[in-house]
N, C-alpha and C positions, 0 to 999 in steps of 0.2 A: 585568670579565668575570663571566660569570654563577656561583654554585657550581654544583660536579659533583652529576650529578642520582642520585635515590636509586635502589640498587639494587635494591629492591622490587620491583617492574615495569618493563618495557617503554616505555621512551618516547619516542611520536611526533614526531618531527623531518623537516622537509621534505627537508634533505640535511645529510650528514654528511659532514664532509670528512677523510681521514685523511692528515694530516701539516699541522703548523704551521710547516712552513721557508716561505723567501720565494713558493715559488708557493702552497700552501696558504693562507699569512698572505694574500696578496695578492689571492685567491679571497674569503676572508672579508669584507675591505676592501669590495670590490668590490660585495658583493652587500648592504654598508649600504641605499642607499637600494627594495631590494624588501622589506628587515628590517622597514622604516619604513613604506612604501607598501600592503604588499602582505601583510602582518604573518607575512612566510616565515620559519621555525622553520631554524635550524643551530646545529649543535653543530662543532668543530674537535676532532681528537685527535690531539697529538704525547705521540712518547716520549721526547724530551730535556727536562731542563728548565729552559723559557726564559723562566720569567716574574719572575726574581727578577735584582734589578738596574737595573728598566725607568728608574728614578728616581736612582739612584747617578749620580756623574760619569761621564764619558765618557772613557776612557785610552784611548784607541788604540794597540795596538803596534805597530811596526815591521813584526812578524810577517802583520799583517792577511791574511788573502783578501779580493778586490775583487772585483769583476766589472764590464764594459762594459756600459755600457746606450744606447741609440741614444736619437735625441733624440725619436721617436716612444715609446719606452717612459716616457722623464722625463715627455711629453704625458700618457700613461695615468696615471701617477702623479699627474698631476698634478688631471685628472679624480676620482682616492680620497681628494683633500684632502692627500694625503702631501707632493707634492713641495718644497715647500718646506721642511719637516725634511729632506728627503732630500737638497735641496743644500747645507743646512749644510757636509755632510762630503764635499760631491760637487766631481770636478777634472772640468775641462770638456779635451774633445778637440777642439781646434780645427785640426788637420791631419792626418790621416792617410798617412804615408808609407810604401810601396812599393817594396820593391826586391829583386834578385836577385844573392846575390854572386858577383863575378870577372865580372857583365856592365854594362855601360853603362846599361840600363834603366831608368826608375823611371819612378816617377808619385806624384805629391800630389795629394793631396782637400784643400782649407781650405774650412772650416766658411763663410768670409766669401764666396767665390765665388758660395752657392747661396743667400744670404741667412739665412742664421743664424749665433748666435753660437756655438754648439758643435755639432759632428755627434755628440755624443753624453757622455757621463761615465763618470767611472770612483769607485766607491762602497764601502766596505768594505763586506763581507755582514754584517757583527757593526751593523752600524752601519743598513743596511737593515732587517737584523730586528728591531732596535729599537724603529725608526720603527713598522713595519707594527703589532708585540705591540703598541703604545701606542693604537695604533687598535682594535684590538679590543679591548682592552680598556674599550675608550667605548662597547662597540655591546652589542646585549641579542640575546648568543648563549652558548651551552651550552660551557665551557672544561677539558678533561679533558687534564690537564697537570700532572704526568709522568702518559699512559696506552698503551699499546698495545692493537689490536685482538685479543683472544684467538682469536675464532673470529668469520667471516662467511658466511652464509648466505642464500642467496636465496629470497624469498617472497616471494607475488602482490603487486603493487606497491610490490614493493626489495626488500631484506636487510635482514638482522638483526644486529647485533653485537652481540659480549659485550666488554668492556673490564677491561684487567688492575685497573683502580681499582674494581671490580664494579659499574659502571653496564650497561645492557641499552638497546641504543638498536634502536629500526625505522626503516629512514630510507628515505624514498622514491626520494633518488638519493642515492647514495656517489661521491664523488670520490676515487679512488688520488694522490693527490699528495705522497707518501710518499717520491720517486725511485725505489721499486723495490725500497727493501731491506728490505720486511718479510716478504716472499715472497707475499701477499694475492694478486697478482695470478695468480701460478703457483697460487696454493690454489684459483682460481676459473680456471683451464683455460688463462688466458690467455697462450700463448708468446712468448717474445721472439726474434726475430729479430738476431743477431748477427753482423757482417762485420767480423774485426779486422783493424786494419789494419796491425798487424803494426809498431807504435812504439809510443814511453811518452813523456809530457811532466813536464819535471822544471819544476816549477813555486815561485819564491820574488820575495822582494821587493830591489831591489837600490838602492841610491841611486850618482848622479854626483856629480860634483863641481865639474857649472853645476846653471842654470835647464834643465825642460828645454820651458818655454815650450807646456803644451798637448801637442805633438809625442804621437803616437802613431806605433811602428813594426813593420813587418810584412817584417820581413828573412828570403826564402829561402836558404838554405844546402844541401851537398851531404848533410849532417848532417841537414838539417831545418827548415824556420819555426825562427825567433827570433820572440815578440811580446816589443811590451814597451808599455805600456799607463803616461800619467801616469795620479801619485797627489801626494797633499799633499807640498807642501818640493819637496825635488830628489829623493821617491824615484818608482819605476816597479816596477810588476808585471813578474815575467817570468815567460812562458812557450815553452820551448826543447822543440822535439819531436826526439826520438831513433828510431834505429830500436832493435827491439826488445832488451834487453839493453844497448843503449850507455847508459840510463840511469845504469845501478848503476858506473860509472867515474865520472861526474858528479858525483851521489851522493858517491863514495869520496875524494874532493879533499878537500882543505883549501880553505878560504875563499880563500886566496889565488890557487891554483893555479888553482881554478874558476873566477874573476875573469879571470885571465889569458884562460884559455881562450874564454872567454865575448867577451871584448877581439879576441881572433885571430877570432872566427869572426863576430861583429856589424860588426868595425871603430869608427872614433871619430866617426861620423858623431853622435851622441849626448855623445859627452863619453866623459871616462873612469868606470870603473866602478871603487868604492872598496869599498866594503861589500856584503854579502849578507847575507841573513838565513835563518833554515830552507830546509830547501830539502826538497821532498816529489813522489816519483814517481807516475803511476800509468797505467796501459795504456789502449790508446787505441782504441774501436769504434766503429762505427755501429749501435745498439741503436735496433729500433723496432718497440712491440708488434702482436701480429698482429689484435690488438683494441682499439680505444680508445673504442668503444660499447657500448653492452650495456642493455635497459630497464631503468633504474634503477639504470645504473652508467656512468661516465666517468673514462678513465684519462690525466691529464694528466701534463706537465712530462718529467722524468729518468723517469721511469717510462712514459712513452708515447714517446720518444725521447730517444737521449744521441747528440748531435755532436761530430764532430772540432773542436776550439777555435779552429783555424786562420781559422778567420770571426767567432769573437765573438757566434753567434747564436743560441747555448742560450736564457737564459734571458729573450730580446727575443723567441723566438720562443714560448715559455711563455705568457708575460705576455698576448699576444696571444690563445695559446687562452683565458686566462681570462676579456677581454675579451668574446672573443667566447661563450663559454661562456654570461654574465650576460644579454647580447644574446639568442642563443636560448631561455634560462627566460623574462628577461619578453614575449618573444611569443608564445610558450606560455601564460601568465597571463593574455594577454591575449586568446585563443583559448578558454580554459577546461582547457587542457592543465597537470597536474603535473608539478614541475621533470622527474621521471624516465620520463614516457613518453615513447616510440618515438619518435614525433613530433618533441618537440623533441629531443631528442638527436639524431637522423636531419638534423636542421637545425645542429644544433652542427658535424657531422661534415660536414656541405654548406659551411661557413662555415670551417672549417680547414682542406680536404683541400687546397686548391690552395696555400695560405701554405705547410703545412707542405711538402708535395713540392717545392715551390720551395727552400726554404732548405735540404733536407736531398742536393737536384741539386747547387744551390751549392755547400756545403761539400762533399762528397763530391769536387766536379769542380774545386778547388783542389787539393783534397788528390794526389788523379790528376797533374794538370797538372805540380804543382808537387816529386812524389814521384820522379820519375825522371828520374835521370843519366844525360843522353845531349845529345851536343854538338849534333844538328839540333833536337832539342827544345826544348836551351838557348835558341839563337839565338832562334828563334818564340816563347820567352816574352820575351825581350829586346826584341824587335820589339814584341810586344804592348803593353809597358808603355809603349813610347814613344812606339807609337802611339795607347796611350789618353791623353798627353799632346795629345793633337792633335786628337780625338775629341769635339767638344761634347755630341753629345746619349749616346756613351755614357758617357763621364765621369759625367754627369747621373742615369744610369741607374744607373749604381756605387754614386756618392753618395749616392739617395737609400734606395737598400737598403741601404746602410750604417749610414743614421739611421734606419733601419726606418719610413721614410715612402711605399715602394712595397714592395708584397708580389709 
């Protein structure tokens, strides 16, 4: 990566992106071959700092966070030259199962059915971010790391920022890709829209004690979703949604107790559960800004939407914008349009309104469905599930939004 540039002056950058996590990092990636092509100027600026280490071994804790990536996002990845470091450490899902407890119901998705080998992976995020910083740091772009943005300001063709490293960037499009929590996007007017939903997911990593062969599960409970997502060996992400305050009982267990519990309320369709690891709570909304264009500004990722988890389609639905984000600058470029006018933004937002709306209906109308304790409701998801065993082209349709290969 390039040195931080000097604080003397002001210096012209096509876009600046602010935040180096996986959508940020993934943005950068992405946008290598217009770097090359098209000789387009970016600079990245994260506050953590994540560039030391990139070359150390690899120890993966127990503790990891992971996240689901659909088999269309491993494709994108695979498009940035990444995927193949990315499956190093990547556990394939090759079944997806379904079910609702105390009813008869279920439904599996296997990967083999639709002609692939996996409908999607499960990756530690320590271990994506890896990947991605190793990639930028091969590409000839502008690296301000540890930096935060001091102050941004809008001027005839973008903003201005000032950087806590005292660099002064003008960048003709800014991308928020930050998640949200710098406050940037409230500094520039932008609201967020909030609908909580009134639960928290207490979130840790658990190991059995089989194989658990692939197997991903999606167990409703009166309590809440149980996920539980394979990882390397025999262990599995979990993700268990409470309603609000039944977390911190959770929480307050001892490893064993919570195991137990965890046991009565999943069942052994899985194995037994021996071990947990950390275990960490946090409130659960539908957050989605009231803006995510602006000339010469774009608000992706956790900071243009945050999803109930219940679908697994945060950061498969990110990915996507950035996709298509790269897709709208180089037709811009290729029109005579810069990355940050009207134009092509106005086309970014043409190219994600319908993706995003869809997956954020989805999750939402899970969540609805699946949130309310009532015996005729019951029965009707019960019925559903069985009869999307039975169902070829919607099955089909599940599936493939599952592997994020229909939007």
């Amino acid at each position: 990566m390039s040195e931080s540039i000097s604080a003397e002056a002001p210096r012209r950058v096509d876009i600046a992106i602010v935040g180096g996590g996986l959508v940020g990092a993934s943005l950068g990636a992405a946008l290598a071959p217009l770097m090359r092509d098209r000789a387009l100027s970016v600079a990245v600026i994260e506050a953590a700092s994540v560039s030391d280490g990139l070359d150390a071994p690899w120890q993966p804790s127990f503790d990891a966070r992971a996240s689901a990536i659909s088999r269309g996002t491993a494709n994108h990845f695979d498009s940035l030259g990444v995927w193949s470091s990315m499956a190093e450490r990547a556990s394939p899902i090759r079944c997806i199962h379904v079910s609702e407890r105390g009813r008869l119901g279920a439904t599996r998705l296997r990967a083999e059915e639709f002609g692939e080998e996996a409908m999607g992976h499960v990756i530690p995020n320590a271990w994506m971010g890896r990947v991605l910083h190793r990639r930028l740091a091969e590409l000839p772009l502008a690296w301000h790391c540890p930096a935060r943005v001091e102050s941004i300001q809008p001027r005839a063709g973008g903003h201005w920022l000032e950087l806590s490293d005292g660099a002064r960037l003008e960048a003709g499009l800014t991308v928020l890709a930050d998640g949200g929590r710098s406050g940037l996007k409230e500094r520039l007017g932008i609201e967020s829209r909030e609908h909580p939903y009134e639960q928290a997911a207490v979130i840790a990593t658990v190991e059995l004690d089989r194989p658990h062969d692939g197997m991903a599960y999606e167990r409703f409970t009166p309590s809440g979703p149980i996920a539980l997502l394979p990882m390397a060996g025999q262990r599995m992400a979990l993700v268990w949604t409470f309603a609000a305050g039944g977390e911190r009982g959770a929480l307050a267990l001892s490893d064993a107790d919570f195991l137990a519990r965890l046991q009565a309320s999943f069942g052994d369709r899985a194995g037994r559960f021996r071990r947990v690891g950390k275990r960490h709570a946090y409130p659960l909304s539908l957050v989605t800004a009231s803006e995510t264009v602006r000339p010469g500004l774009a608000v992706m990722g956790n900071a243009a939407h945050a999803l109930h988890p219940v679908a697994g389609q945060g950061f498969n639905l990110a990915l996507r914008g950035v996709m298509d984000l790269v897709a709208a600058i180089e037709a811009g470029l290729t029109r005579g349009d810069a990355p940050g006018e009207a134009a092509t933004l106005n086309d970014f937002e043409a190219r994600r309104s319908g993706d995003r709306d869809n997956v954020i209906r989805f999750s939402d109308g899970l969540v609805r469905l699946f949130g309310y304790d009532h015996p005729l409701l019951s029965h009707a998801r019960a019925a559903g599930l069985v009869g999307l065993n039975l169902l070829g082209p919607l099955r089909r349709t599940l599936a493939r939004r599952a592997m994020g290969m229909e939007r």
